[in-house]
PyMOL commands that place a pseudoatom at each C-alpha (Angstrom):
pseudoatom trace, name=CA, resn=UNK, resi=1, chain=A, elem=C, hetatm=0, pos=[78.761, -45.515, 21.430]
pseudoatom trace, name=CA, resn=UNK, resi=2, chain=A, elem=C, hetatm=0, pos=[81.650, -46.543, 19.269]
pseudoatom trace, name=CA, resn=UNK, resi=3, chain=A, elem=C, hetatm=0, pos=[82.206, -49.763, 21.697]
pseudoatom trace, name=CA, resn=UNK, resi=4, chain=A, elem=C, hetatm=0, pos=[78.530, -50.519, 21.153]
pseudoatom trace, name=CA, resn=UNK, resi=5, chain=A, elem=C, hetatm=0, pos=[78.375, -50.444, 17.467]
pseudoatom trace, name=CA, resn=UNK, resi=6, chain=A, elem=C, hetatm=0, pos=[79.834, -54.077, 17.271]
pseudoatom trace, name=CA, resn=UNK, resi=7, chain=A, elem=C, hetatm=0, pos=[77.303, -55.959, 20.252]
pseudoatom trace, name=CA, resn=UNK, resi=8, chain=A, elem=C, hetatm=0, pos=[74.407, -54.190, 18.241]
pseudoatom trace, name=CA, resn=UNK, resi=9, chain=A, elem=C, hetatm=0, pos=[75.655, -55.492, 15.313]
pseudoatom trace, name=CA, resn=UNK, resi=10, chain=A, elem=C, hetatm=0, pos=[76.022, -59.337, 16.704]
pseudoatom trace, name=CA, resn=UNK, resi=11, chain=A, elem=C, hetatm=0, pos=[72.368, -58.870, 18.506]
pseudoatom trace, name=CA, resn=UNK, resi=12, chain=A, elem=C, hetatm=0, pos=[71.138, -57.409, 15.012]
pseudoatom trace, name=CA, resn=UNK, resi=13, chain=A, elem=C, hetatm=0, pos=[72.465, -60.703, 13.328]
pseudoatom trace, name=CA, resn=UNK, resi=14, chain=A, elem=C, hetatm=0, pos=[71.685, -63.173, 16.066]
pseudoatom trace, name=CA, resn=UNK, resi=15, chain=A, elem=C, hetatm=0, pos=[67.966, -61.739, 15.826]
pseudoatom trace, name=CA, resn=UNK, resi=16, chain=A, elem=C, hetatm=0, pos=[67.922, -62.074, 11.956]
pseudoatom trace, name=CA, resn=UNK, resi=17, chain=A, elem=C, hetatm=0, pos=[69.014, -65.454, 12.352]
pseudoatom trace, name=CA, resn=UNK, resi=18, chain=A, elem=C, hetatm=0, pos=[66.465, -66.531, 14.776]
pseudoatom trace, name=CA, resn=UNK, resi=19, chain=A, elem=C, hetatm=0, pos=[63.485, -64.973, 12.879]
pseudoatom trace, name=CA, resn=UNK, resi=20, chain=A, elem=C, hetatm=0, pos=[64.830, -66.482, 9.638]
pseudoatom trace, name=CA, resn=UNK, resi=21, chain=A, elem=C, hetatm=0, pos=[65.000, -70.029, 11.879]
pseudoatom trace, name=CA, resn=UNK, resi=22, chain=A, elem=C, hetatm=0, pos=[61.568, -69.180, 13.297]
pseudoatom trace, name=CA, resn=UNK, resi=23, chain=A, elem=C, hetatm=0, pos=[59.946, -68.557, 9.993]
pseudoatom trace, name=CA, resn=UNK, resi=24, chain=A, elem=C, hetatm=0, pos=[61.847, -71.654, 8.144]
pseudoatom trace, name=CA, resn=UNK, resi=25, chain=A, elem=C, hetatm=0, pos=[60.245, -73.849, 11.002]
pseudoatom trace, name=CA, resn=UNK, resi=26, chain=A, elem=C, hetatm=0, pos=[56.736, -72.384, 10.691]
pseudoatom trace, name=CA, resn=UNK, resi=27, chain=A, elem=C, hetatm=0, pos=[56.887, -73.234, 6.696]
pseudoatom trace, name=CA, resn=UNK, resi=28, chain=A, elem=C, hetatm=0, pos=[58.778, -76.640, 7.270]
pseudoatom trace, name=CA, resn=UNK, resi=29, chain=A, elem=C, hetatm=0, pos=[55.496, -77.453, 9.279]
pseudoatom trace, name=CA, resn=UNK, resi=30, chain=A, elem=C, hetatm=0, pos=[52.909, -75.678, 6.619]
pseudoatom trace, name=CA, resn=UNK, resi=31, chain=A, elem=C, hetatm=0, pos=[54.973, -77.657, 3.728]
pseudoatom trace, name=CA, resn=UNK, resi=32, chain=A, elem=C, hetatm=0, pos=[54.339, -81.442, 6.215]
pseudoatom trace, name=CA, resn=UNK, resi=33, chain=A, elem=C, hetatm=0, pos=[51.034, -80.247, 6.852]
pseudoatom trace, name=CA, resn=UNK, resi=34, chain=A, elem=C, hetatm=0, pos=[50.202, -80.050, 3.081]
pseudoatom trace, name=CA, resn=UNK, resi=35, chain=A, elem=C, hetatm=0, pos=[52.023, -83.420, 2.648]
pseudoatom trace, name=CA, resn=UNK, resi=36, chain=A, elem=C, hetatm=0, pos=[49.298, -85.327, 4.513]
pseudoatom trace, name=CA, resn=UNK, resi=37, chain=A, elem=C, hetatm=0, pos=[46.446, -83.442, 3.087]
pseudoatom trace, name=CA, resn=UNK, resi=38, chain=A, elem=C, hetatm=0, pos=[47.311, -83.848, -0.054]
pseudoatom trace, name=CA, resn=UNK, resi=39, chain=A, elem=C, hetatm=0, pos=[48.798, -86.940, -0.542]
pseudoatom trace, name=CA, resn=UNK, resi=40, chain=A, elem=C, hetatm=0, pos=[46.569, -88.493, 1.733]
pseudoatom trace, name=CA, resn=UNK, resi=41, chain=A, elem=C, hetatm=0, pos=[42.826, -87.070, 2.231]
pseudoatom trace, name=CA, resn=UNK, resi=42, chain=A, elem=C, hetatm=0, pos=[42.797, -85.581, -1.557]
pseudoatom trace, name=CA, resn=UNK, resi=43, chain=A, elem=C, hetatm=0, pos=[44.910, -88.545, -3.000]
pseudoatom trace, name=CA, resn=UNK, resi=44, chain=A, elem=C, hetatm=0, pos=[47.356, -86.749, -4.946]
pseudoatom trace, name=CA, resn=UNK, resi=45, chain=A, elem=C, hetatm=0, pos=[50.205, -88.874, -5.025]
pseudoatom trace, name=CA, resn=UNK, resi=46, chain=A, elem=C, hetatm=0, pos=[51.419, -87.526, -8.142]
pseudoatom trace, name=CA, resn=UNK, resi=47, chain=A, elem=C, hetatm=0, pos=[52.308, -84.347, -5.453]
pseudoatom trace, name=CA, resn=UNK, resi=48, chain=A, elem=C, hetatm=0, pos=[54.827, -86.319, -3.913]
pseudoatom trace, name=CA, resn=UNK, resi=49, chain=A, elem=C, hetatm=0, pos=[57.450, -84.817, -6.660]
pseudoatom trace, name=CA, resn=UNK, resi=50, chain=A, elem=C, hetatm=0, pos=[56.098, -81.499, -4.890]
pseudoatom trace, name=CA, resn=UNK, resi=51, chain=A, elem=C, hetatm=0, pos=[57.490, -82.233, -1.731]
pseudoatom trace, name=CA, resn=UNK, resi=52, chain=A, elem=C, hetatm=0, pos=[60.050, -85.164, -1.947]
pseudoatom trace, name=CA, resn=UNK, resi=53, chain=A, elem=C, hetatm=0, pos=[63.414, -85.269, -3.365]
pseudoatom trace, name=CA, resn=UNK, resi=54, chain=A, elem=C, hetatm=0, pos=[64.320, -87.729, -5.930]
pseudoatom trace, name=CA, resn=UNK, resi=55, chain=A, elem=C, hetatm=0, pos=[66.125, -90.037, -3.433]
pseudoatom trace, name=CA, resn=UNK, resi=56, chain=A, elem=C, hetatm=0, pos=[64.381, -89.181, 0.019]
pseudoatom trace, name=CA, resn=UNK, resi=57, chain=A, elem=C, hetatm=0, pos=[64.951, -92.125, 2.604]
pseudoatom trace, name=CA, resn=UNK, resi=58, chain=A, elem=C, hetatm=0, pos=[61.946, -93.480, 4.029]
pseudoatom trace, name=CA, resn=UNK, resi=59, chain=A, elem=C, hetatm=0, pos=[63.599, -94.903, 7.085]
pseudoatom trace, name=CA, resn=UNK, resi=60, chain=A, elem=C, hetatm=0, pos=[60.311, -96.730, 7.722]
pseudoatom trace, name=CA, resn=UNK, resi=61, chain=A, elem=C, hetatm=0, pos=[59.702, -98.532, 4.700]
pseudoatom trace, name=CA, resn=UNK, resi=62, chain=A, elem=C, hetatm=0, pos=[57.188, -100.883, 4.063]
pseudoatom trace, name=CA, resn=UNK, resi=63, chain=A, elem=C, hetatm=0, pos=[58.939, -104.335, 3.258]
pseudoatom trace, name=CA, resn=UNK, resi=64, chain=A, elem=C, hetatm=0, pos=[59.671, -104.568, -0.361]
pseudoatom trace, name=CA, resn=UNK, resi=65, chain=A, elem=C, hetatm=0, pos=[58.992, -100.585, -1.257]
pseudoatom trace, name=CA, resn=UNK, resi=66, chain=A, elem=C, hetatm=0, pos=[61.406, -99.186, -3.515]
pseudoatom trace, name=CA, resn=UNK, resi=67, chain=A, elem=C, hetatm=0, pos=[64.100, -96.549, -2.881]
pseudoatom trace, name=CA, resn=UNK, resi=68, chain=A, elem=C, hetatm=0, pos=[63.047, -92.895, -2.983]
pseudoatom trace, name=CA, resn=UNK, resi=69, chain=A, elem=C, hetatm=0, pos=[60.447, -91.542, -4.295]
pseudoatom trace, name=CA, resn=UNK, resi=70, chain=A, elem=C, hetatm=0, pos=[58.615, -93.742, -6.913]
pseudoatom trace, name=CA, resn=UNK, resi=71, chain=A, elem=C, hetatm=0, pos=[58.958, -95.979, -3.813]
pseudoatom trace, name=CA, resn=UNK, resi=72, chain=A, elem=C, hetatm=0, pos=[56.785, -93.182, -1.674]
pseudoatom trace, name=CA, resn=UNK, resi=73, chain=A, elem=C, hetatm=0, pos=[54.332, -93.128, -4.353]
pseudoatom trace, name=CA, resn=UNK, resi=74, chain=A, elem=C, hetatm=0, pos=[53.991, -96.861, -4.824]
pseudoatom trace, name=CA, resn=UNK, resi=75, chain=A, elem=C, hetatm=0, pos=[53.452, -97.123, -0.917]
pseudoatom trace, name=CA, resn=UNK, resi=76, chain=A, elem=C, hetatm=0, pos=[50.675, -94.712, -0.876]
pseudoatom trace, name=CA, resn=UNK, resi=77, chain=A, elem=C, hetatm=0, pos=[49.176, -95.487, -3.952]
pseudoatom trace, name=CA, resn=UNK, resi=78, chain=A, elem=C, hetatm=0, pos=[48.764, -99.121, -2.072]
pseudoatom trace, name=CA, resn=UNK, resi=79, chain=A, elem=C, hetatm=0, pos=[47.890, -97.705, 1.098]
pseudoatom trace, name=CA, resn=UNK, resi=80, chain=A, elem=C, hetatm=0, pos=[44.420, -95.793, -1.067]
pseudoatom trace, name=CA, resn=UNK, resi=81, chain=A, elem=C, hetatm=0, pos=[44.028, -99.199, -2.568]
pseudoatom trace, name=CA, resn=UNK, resi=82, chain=A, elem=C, hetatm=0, pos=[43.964, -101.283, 0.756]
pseudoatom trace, name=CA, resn=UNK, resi=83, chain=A, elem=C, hetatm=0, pos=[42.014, -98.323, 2.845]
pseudoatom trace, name=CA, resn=UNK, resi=84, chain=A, elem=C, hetatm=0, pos=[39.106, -96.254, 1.175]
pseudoatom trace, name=CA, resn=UNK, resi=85, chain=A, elem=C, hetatm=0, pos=[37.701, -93.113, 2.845]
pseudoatom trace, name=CA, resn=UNK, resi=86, chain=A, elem=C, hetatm=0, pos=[41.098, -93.120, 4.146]
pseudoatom trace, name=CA, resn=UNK, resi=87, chain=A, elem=C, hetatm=0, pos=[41.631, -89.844, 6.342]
pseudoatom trace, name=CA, resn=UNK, resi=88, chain=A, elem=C, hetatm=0, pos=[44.459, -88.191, 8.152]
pseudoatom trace, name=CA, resn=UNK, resi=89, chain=A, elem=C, hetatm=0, pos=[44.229, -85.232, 10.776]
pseudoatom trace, name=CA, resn=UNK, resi=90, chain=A, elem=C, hetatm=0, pos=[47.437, -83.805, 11.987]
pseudoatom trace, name=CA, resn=UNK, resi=91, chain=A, elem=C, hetatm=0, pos=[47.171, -83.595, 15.619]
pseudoatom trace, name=CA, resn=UNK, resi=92, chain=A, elem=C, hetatm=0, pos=[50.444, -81.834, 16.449]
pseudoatom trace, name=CA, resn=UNK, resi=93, chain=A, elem=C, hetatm=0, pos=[53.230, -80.820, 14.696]
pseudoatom trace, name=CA, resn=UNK, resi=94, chain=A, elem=C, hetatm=0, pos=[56.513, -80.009, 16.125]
pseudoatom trace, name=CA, resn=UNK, resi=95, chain=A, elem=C, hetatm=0, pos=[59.646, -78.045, 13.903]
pseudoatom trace, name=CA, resn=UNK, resi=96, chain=A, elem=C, hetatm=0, pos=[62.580, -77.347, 15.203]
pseudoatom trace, name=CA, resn=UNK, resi=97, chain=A, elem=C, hetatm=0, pos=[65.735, -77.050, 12.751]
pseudoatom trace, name=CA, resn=UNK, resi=98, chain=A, elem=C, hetatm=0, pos=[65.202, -78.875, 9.897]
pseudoatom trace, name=CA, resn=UNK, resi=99, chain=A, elem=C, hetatm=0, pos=[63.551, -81.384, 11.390]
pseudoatom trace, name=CA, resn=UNK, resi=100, chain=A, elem=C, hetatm=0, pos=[59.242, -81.957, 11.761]
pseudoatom trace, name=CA, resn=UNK, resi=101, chain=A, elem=C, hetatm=0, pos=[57.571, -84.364, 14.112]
pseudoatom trace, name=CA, resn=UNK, resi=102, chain=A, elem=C, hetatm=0, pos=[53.892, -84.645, 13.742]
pseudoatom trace, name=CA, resn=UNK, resi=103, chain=A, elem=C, hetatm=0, pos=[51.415, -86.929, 15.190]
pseudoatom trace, name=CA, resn=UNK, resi=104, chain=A, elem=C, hetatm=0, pos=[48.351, -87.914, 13.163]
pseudoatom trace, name=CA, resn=UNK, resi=105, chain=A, elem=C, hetatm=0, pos=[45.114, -89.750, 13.494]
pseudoatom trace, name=CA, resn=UNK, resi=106, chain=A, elem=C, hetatm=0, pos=[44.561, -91.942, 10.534]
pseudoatom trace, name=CA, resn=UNK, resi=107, chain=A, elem=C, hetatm=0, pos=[41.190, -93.634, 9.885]
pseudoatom trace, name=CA, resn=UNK, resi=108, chain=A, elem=C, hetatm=0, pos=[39.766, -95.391, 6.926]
pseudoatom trace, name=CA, resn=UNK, resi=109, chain=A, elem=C, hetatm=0, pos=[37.628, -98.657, 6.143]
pseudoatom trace, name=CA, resn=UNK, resi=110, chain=A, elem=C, hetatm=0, pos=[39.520, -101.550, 5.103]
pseudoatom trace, name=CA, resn=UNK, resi=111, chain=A, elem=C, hetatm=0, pos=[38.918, -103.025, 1.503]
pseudoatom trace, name=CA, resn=UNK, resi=112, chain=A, elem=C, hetatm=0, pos=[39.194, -106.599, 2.538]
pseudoatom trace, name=CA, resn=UNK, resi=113, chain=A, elem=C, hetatm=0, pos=[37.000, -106.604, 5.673]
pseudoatom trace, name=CA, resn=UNK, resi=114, chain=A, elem=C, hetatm=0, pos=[35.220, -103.913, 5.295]
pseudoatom trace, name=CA, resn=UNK, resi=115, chain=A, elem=C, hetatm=0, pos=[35.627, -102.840, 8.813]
pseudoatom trace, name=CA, resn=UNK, resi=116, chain=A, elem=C, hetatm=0, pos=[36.498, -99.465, 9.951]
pseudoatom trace, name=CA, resn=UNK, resi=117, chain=A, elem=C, hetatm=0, pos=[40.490, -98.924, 11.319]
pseudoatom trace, name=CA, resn=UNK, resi=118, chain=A, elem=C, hetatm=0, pos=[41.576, -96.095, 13.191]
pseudoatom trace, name=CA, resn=UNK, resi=119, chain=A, elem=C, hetatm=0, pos=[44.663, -95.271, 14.574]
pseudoatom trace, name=CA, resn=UNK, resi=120, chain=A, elem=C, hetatm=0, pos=[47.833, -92.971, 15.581]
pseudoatom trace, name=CA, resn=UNK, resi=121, chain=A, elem=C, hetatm=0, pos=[51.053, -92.621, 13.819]
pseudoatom trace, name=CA, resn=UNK, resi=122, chain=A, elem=C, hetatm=0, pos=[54.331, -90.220, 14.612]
pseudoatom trace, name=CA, resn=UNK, resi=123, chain=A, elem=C, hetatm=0, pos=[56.700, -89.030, 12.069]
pseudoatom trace, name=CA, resn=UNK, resi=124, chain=A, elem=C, hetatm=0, pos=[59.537, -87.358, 11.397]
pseudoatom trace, name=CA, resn=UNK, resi=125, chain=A, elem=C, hetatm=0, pos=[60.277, -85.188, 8.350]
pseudoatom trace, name=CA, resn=UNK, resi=126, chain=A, elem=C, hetatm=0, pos=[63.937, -83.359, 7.437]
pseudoatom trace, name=CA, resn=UNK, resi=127, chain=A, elem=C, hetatm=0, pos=[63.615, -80.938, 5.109]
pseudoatom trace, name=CA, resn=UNK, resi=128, chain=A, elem=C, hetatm=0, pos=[65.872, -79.224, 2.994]
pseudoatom trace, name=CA, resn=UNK, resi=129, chain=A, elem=C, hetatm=0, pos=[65.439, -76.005, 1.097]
pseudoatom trace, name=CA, resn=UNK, resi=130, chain=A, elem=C, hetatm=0, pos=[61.076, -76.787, 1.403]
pseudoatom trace, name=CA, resn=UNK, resi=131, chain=A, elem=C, hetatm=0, pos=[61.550, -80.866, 0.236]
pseudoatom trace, name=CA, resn=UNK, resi=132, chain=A, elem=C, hetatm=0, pos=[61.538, -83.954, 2.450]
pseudoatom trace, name=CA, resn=UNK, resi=133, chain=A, elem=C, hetatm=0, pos=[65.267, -85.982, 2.298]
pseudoatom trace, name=CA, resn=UNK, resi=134, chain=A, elem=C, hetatm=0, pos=[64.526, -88.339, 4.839]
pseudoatom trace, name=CA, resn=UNK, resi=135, chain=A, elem=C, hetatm=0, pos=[61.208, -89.534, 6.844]
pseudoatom trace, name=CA, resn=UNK, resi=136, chain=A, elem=C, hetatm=0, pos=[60.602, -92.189, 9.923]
pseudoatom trace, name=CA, resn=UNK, resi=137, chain=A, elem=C, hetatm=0, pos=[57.658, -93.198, 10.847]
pseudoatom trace, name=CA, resn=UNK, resi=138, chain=A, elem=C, hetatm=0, pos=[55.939, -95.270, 13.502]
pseudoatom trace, name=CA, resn=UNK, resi=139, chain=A, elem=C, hetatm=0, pos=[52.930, -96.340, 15.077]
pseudoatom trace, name=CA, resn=UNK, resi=140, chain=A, elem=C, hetatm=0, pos=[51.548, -98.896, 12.147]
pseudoatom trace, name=CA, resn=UNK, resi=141, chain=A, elem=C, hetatm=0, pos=[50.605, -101.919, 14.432]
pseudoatom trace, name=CA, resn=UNK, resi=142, chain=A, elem=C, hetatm=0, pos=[46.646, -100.726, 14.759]
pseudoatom trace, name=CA, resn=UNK, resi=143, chain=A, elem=C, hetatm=0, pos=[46.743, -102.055, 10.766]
pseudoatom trace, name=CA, resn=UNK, resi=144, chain=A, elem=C, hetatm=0, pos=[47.091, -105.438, 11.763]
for i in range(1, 144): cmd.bond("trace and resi %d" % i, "trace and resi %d" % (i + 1))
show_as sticks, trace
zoom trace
């Protein structure tokens, strides 16, 4: 028993680890999933402070946007003004690590034409301590 003591102690901690890892990826994916409803389908932008940090890196960004955040919130704030009854339904989300990939189905009416748009987009969000620090994105072409 004595020899045992330390490999249940290291399968003790690997187990804690890997529930703590579990659980961080199952809220990492509740936190992104929140993101898109909120942001997008109740157009809170103001939430982005929620869920961003100050200088997040949108690796995707539109041309022009500004750095960080008030960049984010510019983008989206545009992207309510150019699509109404815009919608977004998170078809699968992925965590592992730090890191989320989800794919969405976006759909809204555009402003200018007035015809419908639909499409599908993948990102990927890092996350530190429950905020996003960096997001890609792709998938944008069915908005031409």
């Amino acid at each position: 028993m004595h020899k045992l003591f330390p490999l249940l102690l290291i399968v003790s901690i690997v187990t804690a680890c890997s529930n703590s890892d579990k659980n961080r990826e199952e809220e990492n994916k509740k936190i992104i999933e929140r993101v898109f409803e909120e942001l997008i389908n109740q157009k809170k932008v103001e939430n982005i402070e929620v869920y961003y940090i100050p200088d997040v890196v949108d690796h995707s960004a539109w041309p022009g946007q500004a750095p960080g955040r008030e960049g984010l919130k510019q983008a989206v704030t545009d992207f309510h003004k150019s699509y109404r009854d815009l919608e977004v339904k998170v078809d699968e989300v992925i965590a592992t690590g730090n890191k989320v990939v989800t794919r969405e189905t976006w759909k809204g009416v555009n402003n200018t034409t007035s015809k419908p748009v639909t499409g599908t987009v993948m990102h990927i969000f890092q996350l530190d301590n429950g905020k996003v620090t960096d997001e890609w994105s792709e998938g944008w072409e069915w908005l031409q």
